[in-house]
C-alpha positions as CSV (number, residue, x, y, z in Angstrom):
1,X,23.9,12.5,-25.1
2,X,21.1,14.7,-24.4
3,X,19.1,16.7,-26.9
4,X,22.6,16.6,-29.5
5,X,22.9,12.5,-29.4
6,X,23.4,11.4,-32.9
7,X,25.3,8.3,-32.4
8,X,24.3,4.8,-31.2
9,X,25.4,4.5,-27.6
10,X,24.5,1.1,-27.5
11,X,26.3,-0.4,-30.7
12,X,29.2,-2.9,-29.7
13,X,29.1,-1.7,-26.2
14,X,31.0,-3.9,-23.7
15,X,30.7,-3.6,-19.8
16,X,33.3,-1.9,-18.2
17,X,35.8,-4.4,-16.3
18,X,38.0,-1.9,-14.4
19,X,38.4,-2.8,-10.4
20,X,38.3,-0.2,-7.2
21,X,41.9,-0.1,-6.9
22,X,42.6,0.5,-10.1
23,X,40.4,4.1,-10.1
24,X,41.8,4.9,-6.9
25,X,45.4,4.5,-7.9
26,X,45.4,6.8,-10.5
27,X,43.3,9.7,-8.2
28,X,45.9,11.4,-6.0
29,X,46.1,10.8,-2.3
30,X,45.6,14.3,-1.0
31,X,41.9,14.2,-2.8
32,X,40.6,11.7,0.3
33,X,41.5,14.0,2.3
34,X,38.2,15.5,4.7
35,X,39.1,18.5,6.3
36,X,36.6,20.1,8.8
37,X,37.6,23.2,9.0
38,X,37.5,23.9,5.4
39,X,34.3,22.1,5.1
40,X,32.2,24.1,7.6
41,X,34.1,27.3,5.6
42,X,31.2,26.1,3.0
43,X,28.3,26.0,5.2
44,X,29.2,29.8,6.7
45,X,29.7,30.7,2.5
46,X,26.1,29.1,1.7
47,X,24.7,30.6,5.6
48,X,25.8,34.0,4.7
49,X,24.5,34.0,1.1
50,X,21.2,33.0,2.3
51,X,20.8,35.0,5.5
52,X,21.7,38.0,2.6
53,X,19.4,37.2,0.4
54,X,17.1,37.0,2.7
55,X,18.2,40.6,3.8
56,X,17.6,41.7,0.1
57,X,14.2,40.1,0.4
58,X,13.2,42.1,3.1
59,X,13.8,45.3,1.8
60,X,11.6,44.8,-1.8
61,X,8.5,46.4,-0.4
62,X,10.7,49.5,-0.8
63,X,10.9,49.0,-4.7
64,X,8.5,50.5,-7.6
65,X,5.6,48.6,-7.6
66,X,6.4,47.2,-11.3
67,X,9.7,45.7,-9.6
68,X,8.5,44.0,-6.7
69,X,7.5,40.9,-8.8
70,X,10.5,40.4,-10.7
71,X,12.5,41.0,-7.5
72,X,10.7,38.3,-5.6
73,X,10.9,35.9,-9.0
74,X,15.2,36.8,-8.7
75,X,15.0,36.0,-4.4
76,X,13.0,32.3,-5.0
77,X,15.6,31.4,-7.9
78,X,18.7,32.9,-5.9
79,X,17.8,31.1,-2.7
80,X,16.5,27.9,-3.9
81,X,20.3,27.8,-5.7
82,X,21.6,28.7,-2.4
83,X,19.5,26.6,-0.4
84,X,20.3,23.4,-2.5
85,X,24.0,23.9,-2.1
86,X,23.4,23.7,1.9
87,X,21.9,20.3,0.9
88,X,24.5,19.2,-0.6
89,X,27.0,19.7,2.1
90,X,24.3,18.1,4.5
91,X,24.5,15.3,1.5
92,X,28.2,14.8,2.1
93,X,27.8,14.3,6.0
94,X,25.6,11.9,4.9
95,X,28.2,10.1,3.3
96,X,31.0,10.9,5.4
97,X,33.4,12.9,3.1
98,X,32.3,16.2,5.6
99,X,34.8,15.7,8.0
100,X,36.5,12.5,9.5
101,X,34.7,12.7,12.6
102,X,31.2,10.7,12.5
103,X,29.8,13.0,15.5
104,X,30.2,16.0,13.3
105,X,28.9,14.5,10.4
106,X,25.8,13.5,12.0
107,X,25.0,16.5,14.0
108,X,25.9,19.0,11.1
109,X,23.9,17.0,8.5
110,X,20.6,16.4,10.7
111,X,20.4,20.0,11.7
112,X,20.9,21.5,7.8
113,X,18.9,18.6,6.4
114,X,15.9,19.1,8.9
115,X,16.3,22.9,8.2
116,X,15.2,22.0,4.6
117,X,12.6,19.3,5.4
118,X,14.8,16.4,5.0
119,X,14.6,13.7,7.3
120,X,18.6,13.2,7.7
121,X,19.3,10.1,8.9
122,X,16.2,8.2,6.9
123,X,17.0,9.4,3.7
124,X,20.8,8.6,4.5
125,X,20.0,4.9,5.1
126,X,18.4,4.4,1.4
127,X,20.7,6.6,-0.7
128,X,23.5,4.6,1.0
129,X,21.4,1.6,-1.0
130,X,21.3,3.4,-4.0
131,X,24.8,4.3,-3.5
132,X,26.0,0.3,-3.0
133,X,23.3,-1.0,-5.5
134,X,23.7,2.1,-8.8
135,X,22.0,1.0,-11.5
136,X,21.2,-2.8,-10.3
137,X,17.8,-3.6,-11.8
138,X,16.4,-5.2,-8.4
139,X,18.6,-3.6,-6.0
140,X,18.4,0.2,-6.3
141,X,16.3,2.5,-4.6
142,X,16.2,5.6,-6.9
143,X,15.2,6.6,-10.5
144,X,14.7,2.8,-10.6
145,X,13.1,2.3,-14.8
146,X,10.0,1.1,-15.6
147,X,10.2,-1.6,-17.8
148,X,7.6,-2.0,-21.1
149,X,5.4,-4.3,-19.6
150,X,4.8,-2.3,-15.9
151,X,3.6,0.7,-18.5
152,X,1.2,-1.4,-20.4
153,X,3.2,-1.1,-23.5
154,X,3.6,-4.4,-24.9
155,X,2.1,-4.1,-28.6
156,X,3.8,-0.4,-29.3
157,X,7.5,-0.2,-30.7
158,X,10.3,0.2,-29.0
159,X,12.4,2.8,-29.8
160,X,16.3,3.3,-28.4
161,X,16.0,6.6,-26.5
162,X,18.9,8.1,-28.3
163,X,17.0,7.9,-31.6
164,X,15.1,11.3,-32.8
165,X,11.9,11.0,-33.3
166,X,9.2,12.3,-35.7
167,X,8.3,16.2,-35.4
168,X,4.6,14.4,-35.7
169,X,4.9,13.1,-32.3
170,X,5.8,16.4,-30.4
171,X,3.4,17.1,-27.5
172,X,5.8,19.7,-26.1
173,X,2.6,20.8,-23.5
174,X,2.1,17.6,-22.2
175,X,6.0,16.4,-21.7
176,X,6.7,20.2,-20.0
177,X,3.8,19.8,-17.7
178,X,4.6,16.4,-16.5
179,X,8.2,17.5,-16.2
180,X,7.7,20.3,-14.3
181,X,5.2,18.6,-12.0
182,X,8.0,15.9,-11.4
183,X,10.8,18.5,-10.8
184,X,8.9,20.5,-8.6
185,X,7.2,17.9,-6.2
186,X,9.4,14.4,-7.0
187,X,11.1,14.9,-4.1
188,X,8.5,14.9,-1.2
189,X,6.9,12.5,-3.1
190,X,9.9,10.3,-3.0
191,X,10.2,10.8,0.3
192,X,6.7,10.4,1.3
193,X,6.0,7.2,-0.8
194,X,9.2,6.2,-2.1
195,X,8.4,7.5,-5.9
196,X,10.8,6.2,-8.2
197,X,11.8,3.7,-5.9
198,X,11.8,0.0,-6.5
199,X,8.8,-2.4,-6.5
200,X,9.3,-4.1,-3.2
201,X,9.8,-0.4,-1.3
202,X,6.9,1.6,-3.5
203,X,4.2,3.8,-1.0
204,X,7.0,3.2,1.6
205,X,7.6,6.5,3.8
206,X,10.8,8.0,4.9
207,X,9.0,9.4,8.0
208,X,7.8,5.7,9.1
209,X,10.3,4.6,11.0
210,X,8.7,0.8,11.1
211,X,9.2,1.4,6.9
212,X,10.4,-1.8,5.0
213,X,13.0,0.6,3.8
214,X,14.4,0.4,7.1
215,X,16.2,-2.3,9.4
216,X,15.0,-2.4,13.1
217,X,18.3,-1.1,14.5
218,X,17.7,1.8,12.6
219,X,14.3,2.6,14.1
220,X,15.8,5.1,16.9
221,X,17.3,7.2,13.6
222,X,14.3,6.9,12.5
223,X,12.7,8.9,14.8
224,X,15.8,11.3,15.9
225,X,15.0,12.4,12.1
226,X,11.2,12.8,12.4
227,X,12.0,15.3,15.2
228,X,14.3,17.2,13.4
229,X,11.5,18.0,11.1
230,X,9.2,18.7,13.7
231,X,11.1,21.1,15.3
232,X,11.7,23.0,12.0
233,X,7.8,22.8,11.1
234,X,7.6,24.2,14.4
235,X,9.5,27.3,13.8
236,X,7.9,27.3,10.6
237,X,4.4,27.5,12.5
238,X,5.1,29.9,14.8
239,X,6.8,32.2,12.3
240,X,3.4,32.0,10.4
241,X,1.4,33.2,13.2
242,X,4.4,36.2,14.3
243,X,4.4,37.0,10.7
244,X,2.2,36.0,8.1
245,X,1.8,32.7,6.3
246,X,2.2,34.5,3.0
247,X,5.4,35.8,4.3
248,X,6.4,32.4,5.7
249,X,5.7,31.0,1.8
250,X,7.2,33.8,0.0
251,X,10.8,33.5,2.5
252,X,10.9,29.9,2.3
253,X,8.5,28.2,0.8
254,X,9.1,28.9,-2.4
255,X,12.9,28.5,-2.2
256,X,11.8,25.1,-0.9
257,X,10.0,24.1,-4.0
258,X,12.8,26.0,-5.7
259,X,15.4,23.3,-3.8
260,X,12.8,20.2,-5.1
261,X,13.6,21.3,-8.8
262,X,17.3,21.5,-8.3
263,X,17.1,17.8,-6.7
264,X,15.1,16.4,-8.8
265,X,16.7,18.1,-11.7
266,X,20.3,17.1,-10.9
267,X,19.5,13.0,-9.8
268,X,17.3,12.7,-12.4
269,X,20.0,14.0,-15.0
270,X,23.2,12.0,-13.7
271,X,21.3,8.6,-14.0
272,X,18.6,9.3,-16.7
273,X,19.8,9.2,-20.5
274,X,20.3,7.3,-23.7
275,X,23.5,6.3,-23.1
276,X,23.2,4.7,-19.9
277,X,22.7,1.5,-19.4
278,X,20.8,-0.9,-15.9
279,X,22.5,-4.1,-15.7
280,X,20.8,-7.3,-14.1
281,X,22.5,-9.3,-11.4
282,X,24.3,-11.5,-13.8
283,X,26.1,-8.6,-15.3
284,X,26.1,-5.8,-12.1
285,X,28.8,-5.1,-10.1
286,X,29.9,-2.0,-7.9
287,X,32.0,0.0,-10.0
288,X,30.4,-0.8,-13.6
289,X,27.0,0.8,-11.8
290,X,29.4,3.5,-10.2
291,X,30.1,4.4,-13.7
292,X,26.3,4.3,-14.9
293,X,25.8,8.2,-14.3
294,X,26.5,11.2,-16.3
295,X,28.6,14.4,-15.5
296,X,26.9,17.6,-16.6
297,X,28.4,21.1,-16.8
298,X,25.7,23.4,-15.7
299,X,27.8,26.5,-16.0
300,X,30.4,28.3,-14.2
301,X,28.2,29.9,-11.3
302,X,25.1,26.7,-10.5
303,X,28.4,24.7,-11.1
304,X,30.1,26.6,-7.9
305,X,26.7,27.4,-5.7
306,X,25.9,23.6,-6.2
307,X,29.3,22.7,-5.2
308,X,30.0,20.9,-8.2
309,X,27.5,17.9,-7.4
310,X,26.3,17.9,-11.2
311,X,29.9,18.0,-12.7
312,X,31.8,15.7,-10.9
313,X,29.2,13.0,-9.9
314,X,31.0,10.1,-11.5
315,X,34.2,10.6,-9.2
316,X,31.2,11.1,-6.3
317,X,29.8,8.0,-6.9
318,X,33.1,6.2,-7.3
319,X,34.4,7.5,-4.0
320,X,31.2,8.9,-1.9
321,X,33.9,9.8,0.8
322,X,35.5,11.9,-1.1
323,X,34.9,15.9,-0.3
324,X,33.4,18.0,-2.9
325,X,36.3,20.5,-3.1
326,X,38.7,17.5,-4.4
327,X,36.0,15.9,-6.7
328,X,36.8,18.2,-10.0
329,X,40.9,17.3,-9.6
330,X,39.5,13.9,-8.9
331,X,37.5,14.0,-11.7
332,X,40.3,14.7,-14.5
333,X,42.0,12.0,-13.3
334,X,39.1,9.2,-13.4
335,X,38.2,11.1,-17.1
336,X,42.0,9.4,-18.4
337,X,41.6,7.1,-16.8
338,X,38.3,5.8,-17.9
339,X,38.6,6.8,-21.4
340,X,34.8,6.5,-23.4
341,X,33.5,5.3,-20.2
342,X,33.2,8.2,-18.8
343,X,30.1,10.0,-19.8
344,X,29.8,13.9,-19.9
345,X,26.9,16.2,-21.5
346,X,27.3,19.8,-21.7
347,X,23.8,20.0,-23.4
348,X,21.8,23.0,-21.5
349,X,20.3,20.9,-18.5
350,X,16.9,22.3,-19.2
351,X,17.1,21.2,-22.8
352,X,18.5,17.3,-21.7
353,X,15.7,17.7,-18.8
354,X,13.0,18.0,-21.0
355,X,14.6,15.8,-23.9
356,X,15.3,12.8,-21.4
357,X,12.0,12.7,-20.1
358,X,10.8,12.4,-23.0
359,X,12.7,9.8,-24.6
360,X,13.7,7.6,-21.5
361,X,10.4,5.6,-20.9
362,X,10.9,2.4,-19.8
363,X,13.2,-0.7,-20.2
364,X,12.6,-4.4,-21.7
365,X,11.2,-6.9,-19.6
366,X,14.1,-9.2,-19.7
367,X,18.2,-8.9,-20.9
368,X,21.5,-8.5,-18.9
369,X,22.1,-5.0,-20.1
370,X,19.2,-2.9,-20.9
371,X,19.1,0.7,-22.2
372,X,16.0,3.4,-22.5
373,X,13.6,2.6,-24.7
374,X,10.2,5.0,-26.0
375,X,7.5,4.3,-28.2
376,X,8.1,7.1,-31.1
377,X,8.4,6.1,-34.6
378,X,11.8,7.3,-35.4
379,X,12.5,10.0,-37.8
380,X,13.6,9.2,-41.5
């Protein structure tokens, strides 16, 4: 996978035919298990690490001048890490693996979601789709591929994705700007007009609470979200005018764009590469899109600040309810269990980011199982 794939990922594949039960049997009972107590013992971790970073922040001005920058470059990367693994807990309210009690998993997620611009209950409704409907070529809502024709491709090859391509067709500038632009604003464009959403949902808003994304029951969620977000671009507001704007964008703005990359980055990287495959409805079912997403080891520390969201995801998307602190024991189990289904890359994420954007351009129009394709003319 990634960068290093060298071997056909599509040749004599078959669709996996393995049922619920069977993954949950061989997963140990105990990993179910939601305990509150020690889940809010990772929201004071990820509270205390930013309030001390922040802390840190404060006292830069006190530095040589020639460290200041490179002190404020280490404070944006540290808290946007930081940062994203308080979205990730507010992630697993979402889902319902924080604690076995909904109230709590409401009320904690909507206030640390709104805290990082996220409108809680909105964006819990359509990643619950994406969540029921992986990898379903009309029914997901996320990272949803473009097929040949919606690109205006249709008289230039198509490539597999896992295939290197000529060194005569590198535009390294082009790919690392377009990258970067998607890590770094993907996300509140995805929330704002659905980006990377399907067809029937795309311009649709996750601050509109009449949104077709949404049902009408929904609508008072809707809204209980919106003012969760006013209230923290209220703060936001009057810290500006108490303070400084700058000093508003240097403490959390840029850690906010810092959380966007980390998002974008992570999603994009569990269901974007060569060797997954989008099924139509004649082939889909739960668990063989459950299984359509990568595991990626990011290293020991983003592995533990992220709360292992990138390198346990397939046990995650096979059992959302499951907490992220049983996920990795999870996670060995479902590897034995699966055998060469389960799909792991330990390729430096920036490396895969870059190389799967490149290479993962669109889909065929038609087909029951379809894989990444590009239009590169394939190295000799």
């Amino acid at each position: 996978m990634g960068a290093k794939q060298v071997v056909d990922p599509e040749k004599d594949f078959v669709p996996p035919d393995f049922t619920i039960k069977e993954l949950r049997d061989c997963v140990p009972k105990h990993c179910f298990e939601r305990d509150t107590l020690r889940s809010f013992s990772y929201v004071a971790y990820d509270m205390c690490g930013v309030a001390f970073l922040a802390f840190c922040a404060s006292h830069i001005h006190l530095l040589p001048l020639a460290l200041r920058a490179p002190a404020w470059v280490l404070y944006w990367v540290s808290q946007g890490i930081v940062a994203t693994g308080l979205w990730v807990i507010a992630h697993e309210c979402g889902h319902g693996a924080f604690s076995a009690n909904r109230t709590v998993n409401h009320v904690t997620g909507w206030v640390l979601h709104s805290a990082l611009l996220v409108p809680y209950y909105a964006w819990r409704h359509s990643h619950s789709q994406h969540h029921k409907n992986t990898n379903n070529l009309t029914r997901d809502e996320v990272f949803v591929p473009r097929t040949k024709s919606y690109r205006g491709l249709q008289d230039k090859p198509s490539t597999p994705a896992w295939m290197t391509d000529s060194i005569f067709e590198e535009t390294p500038l082009y790919h690392l700007a377009m990258v970067t632009a998607q890590s770094l604003f993907g996300w509140p464009m995805y929330l704002y007009r659905n980006a990377s959403g399907p067809k029937y949902s795309r311009g649709a808003s996750h601050f509109n609470p009449s949104s077709v994304l949404f049902r009408a029951e929904q609508v008072g969620q809707i809204i209980i979200s919106d003012i969760g977000l006013l209230l923290t671009i209220a703060v936001l507001t009057y810290s500006s005018w108490s303070f400084s704007p700058a000093t508003v964008a240097f403490y959390y703005g840029v850690p906010y764009l810092m959380v966007n990359f980390w998002l974008v980055t992570i999603t994009f990287l569990q269901h974007t590469d060569a060797a997954v495959p989008h099924y139509a409805d004649d082939s889909w079912n739960f668990v063989r899109g459950a299984l359509c997403t990568v595991d990626r080891d990011f290293g020991w520390i983003l592995n533990t600040c992220l709360h292992h969201i990138q390198d346990s995801h397939v046990a995650h998307h096979v059992f959302s309810q499951m907490p992220h602190y049983h996920a990795i024991e999870a996670t060995q189990h479902l590897k034995k269990k699966l055998g060469k289904y389960y799909r792991f890359d330990d390729t430096n994420f920036l490396v895969a980011l870059y190389h799967n954007f490149k290479h993962c351009q669109f889909i065929e129009d038609t087909g029951s199982v379809l894989f990444f394709r590009n239009t590169s003319t394939p190295a000799n």
